[in-house]
Every structure is written in structure tokens, then in C-alpha cells.
C-alpha positions, 0 to 999 in steps of 0.5 A: 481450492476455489477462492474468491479474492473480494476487494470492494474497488474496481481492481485497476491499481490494487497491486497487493491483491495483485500479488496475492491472486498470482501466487495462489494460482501459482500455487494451483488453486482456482482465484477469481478477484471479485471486484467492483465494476467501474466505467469502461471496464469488462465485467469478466476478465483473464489475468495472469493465471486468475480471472476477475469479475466486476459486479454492477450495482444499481445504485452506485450512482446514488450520492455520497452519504450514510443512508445511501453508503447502506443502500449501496452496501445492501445490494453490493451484499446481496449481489456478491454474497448470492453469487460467490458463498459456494466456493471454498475460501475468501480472501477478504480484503479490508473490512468491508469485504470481511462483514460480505464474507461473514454474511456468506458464511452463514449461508455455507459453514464450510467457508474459510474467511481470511481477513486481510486487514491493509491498514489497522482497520479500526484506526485508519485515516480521517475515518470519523469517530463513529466509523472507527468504533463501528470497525472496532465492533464488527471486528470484536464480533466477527474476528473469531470466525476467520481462519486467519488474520494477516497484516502488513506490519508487525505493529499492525500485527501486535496490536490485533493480538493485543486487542482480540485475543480476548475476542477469540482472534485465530493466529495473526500473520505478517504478509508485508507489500514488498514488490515482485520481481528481481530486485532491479539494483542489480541490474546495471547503471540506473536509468535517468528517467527522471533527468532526461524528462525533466532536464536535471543536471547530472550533478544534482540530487533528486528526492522522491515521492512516490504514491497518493497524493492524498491527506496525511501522507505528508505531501504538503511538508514535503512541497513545503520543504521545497521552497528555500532550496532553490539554489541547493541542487536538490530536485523533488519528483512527485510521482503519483495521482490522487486528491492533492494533484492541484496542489502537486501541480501548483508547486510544480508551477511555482518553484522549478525544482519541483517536477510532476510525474504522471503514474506509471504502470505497476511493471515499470515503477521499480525502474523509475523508483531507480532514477532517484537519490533518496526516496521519501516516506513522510507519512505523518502518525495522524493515527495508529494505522499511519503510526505503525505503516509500512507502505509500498514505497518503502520497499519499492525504494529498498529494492531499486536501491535507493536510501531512504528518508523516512518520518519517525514511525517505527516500523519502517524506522526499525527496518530502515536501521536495520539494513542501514538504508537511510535515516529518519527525519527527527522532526516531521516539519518543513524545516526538519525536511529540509535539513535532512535533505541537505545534510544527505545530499551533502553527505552523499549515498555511499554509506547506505549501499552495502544496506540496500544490497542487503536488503536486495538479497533478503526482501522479496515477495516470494518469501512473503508468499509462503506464508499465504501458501502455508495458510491456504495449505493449513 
């Protein structure tokens, strides 16, 4: 089967359609990733086993706003719309690249559309109310024209039921971002990444935070968190990028038991992940699509064998619990943080290892990607 992978950014840190375009060339199928072009990139490249192709537009230098976003997302349509509406399937990565294959699906009525929701699309983050009920729309109007619908949590996947089955939604599945690989706990001591670079003493307890450095995921209360425990042997690494780097740099400044770590490649995050004590997931249920998360680092930290401290969200409370991996922080505030932090660095990791074995052995991408290949095969 021909199947374009549409994802509307430029496809250099996308690792879920990553994943995605590997395993269904894996599974014999023909994939190109339709991205976007960005400066200095190739508009035509092999992968491992898929190709990708960056389409130009000419008015991407345009400025920010409403009327220059539909021109931006008019020529992008006609572009990609024009180009990709004769193979087999799309793999629509968000809802932008949804209402793209809706439009191309009129054009070929033998195209499958597979709407791949990230987030709960019509409740992301800091979206405007306006924006947030234009999603609902579309998603009410165009839903029953997928072949399938998948989310990355089951909450996420409750909630599309709950709110389109009215509207003709197809069969909902769970694909959810847990890494590729072989679990890397298994493979002998940790490395120090995290001590050598930093000169961290051995006896010491590193906390991580790995991702964006972006609004509500929780950055600022961690940073927060920080200042009083000087002298507690408790170590914050951030490692990452995004809109908050002036702030992560600032702390980094400021209080010397806080360290700032560039990103590192998709191939190597799972060894440094293995560096850390504890991994952090403050991510604050500002909407639903935080709510009910369940982000990459989670299972980063799952797999290298880290425990985890997690804000109260339910769905990675629940598989935190059950693999009895970490805990949740009852109160999402400096204080609560911090409490948590010295409670689990006093108390040590040891309870948590037989979890995180367990989590080892049963979590991987290759039991996620049978589900894409049953979809695909349908």
C-alpha cells in the first residue's frame, strides 16, 4: 500500500511519526513522510526504509496571524492536496493534516484517511476558545470519513468515543509513544552522563526533567521547587529546548543544583534518561488534552528504569500504580514538589525496581505497532 505520512512541521524531532513511517515500511508497505520544508533541510530524503519529502510554500515568510495562517494553509492545501491524493492511504497526523486529507479525499474516493489525534485535539493547550470550537467542528463533520481513528491515551480514546459516536466516529485505537528499542535497564550499571558532566557527587539524588520547555508542562514549579533545597543533595537536570530556555538557563545561573542539558538525539535519550534518580512529569491539567496525557517521557523513564514522580493526571497515575513505578505528587505546587523530592530521596528507589522491570518486559513499540499493522491490513 502507498501511504503518505502528512505531519505539518518539518520532520526533524517528530519521533511518533518516526516510529510510525518505520513500522509500516517494516511491514512492506510503500511510506513517505510529507512534511514541511524548513531552512537548510533537503526536500527529498531516504530514511530508514521510507522516504520524506518537504513541500516549499511561498508564503511561509508571511507574518503570524488568522488571515496570513489561511493563506499559508491554502497554498500548503493546494500543494500537497494536488500532489499526494492519488496513493492509498494518509496517515493524518493531527487535525491539520486531517481537514488536508479530507480535501484529497474528495478528489479520490478510494483514499483511507487514518486520523492520528496526538493530543485531544479539540482541548489542546493555550488554543484560543474560538480555535478549540472550530476543531470540535471539523472533527464532528469529517470524523466519519476516516477509516480509523487512533489516540495515545485511553482517556484520550474515551473521550472521542464519548463525543463522536454521535457523529459516525469509526472504531477508536490506542497507539501509545513508548519508545523503540530494547529496554536499556537491562543492560548493565547506569552510565553517569549526568555526574560526569555536571560534577555531581555520587551520593547525591538527580531529578529529571526531560522534554519542552514550554508553558504548562509544569517547567516553572519544578524550577520553583528547586530553591530551598540547596543543601538537601537533590540535583535537577533539565534536558530539552523550547520557549522557556531563558528561564531554564536563568536557574541554571542562579542556583548550582540545577543543570541544563542541550537535547540529545532520539537514539541516545533512553541512555541519558538512565543517569537519573527519579524522572519528572509535571504536566499541569490546564485542559483536557493535559488532563488525560500520557507523554513520551513517561515511558522513556519506564523503560530506562527510572521511577517516576508524576502530577495527579489519571492515566499516567494509573499506569505508574500499576507497575508500581513511582508516585504521584498530591499537590501540584512548589512545595508539593518538593516534599515529594525529599521524601523519595530519603526513602530511596529500591521498592520501585521490581515495577520498573515489569514495565521492562511488557511495554514496547513493537506490541503498540500491531495495532497499526491490523489497521493497514483491515
Amino acid at each position: 500500500m502507498r501511504i503518505a505520512n502528512v505531519v505539518l512541521n518539518d520532520f526533524t524531532r517528530d519521533n511518533r511519526v518516526l516510529k510510525i513511517s518505520r513500522s509500516l515500511a517494516e511491514d512492506g508497505h510503500d511510506v513517505t513522510v510529507v512534511a514541511l520544508h524548513g531552512e537548510g533541510l533537503p526536500t527529498e530524503e531516504d530514511a530508514d526504509g521510507f522516504k520524506v519529502v518537504r513541500t516549499r510554500i511561498a508564503t511561509s515568510k508571511l507574518p503570524r496571524g488568522t488571515v496570513f495562517g489561511a493563506l499559508k494553509m491554502a497554498e500548503l492545501a493546494l500543494r500537497v492536496v494536488r500532489r499526494w491524493r492519488k496513493v492509498d492511504a494518509w496517515h493524518c497526523n493531527d487535525i491539520e493534516a486531517f481537514v488536508l486529507g479530507w480535501c484529497a479525499q474528495r478528489l479520490n474516493s478510494r483514499l483511507q484517511l487514518i486520523y492520528d489525534c496526538h493530543e485531544f485535539e479539540a482541548e489542546r493547550n493555550a488554543k484560543p476558545v474560538i480555535e478549540r470550537k472550530m476543531v470540535a467542528w471539523l472533527e464532528r463533520r469529517m470524523i466519519r470519513k476516516a477509516k480509523a481513528v487512533i489516540t495515545v491515551s485511553p482517556s484520550i480514546a474515551a473521550a472521542y468515543r464519548e463525543r463522536y459516536t454521535p457523529h459516525g466516529i469509526p472504531e477508536v485505537h490506542l497507539v501509545r509513544n513508548i519508545p523503540e528499542g530494547r529496554p536499556p535497564a537491562a543492560d548493565g550499571p547506569a552510565p553517569d552522563h549526568f555526574r560526569s558532566r555536571f560534577g555531581i557527587p555520587a551520593g547525591d539524588f538527580i531529578a529529571l526533567y526531560q522534554g519542552a520547555f514550554t508553558y504548562n508542562r509544569g517547567l516553572e514549579t519544578a524550577l520553583e521547587a528547586m530553591r530551598g533545597l540547596e543543601d538537601s543533595g537533590i540535583h535537577l537536570v533539565l534536558m530539552g529546548y523550547g520557549p522557556l530556555q531563558h528561564l531554564v538557563d536563568e536557574a541554571g545561573d542562579q542556583m548550582p543544583h540545577v543543570h541544563v542539558h542541550p537535547a540529545v538525539a532520539y537514539e541516545d535519550v533512553l541512555a541519558h534518561t538512565r543517569s537519573a534518580d527519579v524522572g519528572l512529569v509535571s504536566v499541569k491539567p490546564t485542559c483536557l488534552s493535559y488532563l488525560y496525557c500520557l507523554p513520551n517521557k513517561l515511558f522513556e523513564y519506564l523503560l530506562a528504569g527510572v521511577p517516576v514522580l508524576s502530577n495527579d493526571l489519571p492515566d499516567c497515575r494509573k499506569l505508574i500504580d500499576d507497575f508500581h513505578a513511582g508516585r504521584a505528587v498530591e499537590v501540584g505546587t512548589p512545595e508539593g514538589w518538593r516534599a515529594a523530592l525529599l521524601a523519595m530521596k530519603e526513602e530511596g528507589t529500591t521498592e520501585f525496581k521490581p515495577g520498573l522491570e515489569k514495565a521492562g518486559r511488557q511495554l514496547s513499540w513493537t506490541k503498540e505497532s500491531k495495532v497499526l499493522q491490523g489497521i493497514y491490513a483491515g
